[in-house]
N, C-alpha and C positions, 0 to 999 in steps of 0.2 A: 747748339747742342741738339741731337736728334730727341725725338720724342720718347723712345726706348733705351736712349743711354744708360737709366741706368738699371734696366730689368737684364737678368741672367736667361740663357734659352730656354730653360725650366718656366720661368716665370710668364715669355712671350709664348710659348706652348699651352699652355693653362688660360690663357687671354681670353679665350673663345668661350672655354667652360666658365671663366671668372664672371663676364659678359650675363652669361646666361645665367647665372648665379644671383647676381644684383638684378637683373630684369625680373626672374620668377618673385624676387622676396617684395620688391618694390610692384609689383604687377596686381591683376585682376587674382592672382594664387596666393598672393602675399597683403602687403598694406593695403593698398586700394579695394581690395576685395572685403577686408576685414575693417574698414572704413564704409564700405557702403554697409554694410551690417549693422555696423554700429550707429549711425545716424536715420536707418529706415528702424532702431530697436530705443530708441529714446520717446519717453512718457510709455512706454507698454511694458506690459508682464509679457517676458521672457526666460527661457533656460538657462538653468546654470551651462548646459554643453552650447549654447549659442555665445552663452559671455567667454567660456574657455576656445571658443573659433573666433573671436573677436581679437581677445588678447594674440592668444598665439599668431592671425594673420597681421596683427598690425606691429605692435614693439616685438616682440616673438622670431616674425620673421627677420624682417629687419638685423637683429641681432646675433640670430644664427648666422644669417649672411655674411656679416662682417666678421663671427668667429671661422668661419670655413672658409669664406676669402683667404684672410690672412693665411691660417693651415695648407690652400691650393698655391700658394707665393710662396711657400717654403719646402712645397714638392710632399705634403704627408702624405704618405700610403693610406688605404680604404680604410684599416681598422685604426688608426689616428683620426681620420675623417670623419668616420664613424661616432669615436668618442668627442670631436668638437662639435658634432652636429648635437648629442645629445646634450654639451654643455650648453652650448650657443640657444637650445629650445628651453631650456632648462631656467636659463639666467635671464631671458628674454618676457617669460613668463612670471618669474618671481620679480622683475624690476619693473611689469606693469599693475602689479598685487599690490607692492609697495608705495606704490605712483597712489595708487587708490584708495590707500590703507593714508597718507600723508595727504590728499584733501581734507580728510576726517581728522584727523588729530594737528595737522602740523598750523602754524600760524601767520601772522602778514610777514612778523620776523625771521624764520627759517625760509618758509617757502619764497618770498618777495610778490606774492600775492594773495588774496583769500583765501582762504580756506572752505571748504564747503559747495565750490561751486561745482560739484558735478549731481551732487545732491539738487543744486537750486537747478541745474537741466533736466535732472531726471534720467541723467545718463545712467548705465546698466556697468554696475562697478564692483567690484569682489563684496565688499562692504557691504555695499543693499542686497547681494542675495543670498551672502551665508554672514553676514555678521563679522564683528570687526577680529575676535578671537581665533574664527576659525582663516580667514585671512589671512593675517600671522602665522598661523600654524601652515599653509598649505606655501606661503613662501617660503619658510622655514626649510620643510620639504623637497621644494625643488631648489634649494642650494644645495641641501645635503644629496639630493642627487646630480647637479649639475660637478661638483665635487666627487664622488664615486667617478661619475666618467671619463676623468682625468687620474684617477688612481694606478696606470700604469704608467705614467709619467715623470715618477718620483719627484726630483726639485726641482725639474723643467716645467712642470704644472704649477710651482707657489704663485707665480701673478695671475695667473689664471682663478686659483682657488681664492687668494685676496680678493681680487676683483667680484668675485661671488658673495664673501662677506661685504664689501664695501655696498655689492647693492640690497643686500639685506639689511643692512644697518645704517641706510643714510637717512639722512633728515629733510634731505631739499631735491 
């Protein structure tokens, strides 16, 4: 079976931008870039806008990538693209809030490891710089907007918008 059996021309057209899609997010623009930040920002006072470039270049990008991936495999046009890009930064953003928000609260039994340990690094986490309420509140926020920019998509958005609660509301 060829390598491409089973992508449509659509699909092997988009290959080059998909490429370049997964490189930027995973790249010195995306993760790794927002990985080095985050390990040259651990024991120091830091910004809250350095922790929101943290998040966003590490689970963030990542995230969006794979929601616009998937959107460039199914051939969406720019304002489809558009609005997974805003879900994809959106969801990306509130599921590393909650990551952070569940070292603080969650336990050996939920999480299937301690709890607390970003606290005991010192790492720069939603929680240490605005508190565990406003944390909450600001994931809260980016589902209900990662939500909105799926709002012209009527039913063909429910797993989408599922997907948004489920990362707002999980436990592990």
């Amino acid at each position: 079976m060829a390598l491409n059996a089973g992508l449509g021309k659509t699909a092997l057209d988009t290959l080059p931008r998909i490429l370049a899609e997964i490189t930027e997010a995973a790249g010195t623009s995306g993760m790794i870039g927002g990985q080095v930040v985050d390990i040259r920002s651990e024991g120091k006072p830091v910004s809250p806008d350095t922790l929101e470039y943290i998040h966003a270049h590490k689970t963030g990008a990542l995230i969006r990538a794979a929601v616009r991936v998937g959107a460039m495999l199914v051939g969406a046009h720019d304002d489809a693209l558009a609005a997974f890009t805003t879900y994809g930064e959106r969801i990306g953003l509130a599921f590393q809030i909650v990551d952070d928000v569940l070292d603080v609260e969650g336990s050996l039994d939920t999480l299937g490891k301690t709890a607390g340990s970003d606290q005991r690094k010192q790492k720069l986490t939603y929680p240490s710089v605005h508190g565990l309420p406003a944390s909450k509140a600001r994931a809260a926020q980016l589902v209900q907007e990662a939500q909105a920019a799926l709002a012209g998509f009527d039913a063909a958005g429910e797993p989408l918008r599922a997907l948004a609660m489920f990362v707002l509301n999980r436990t592990v």
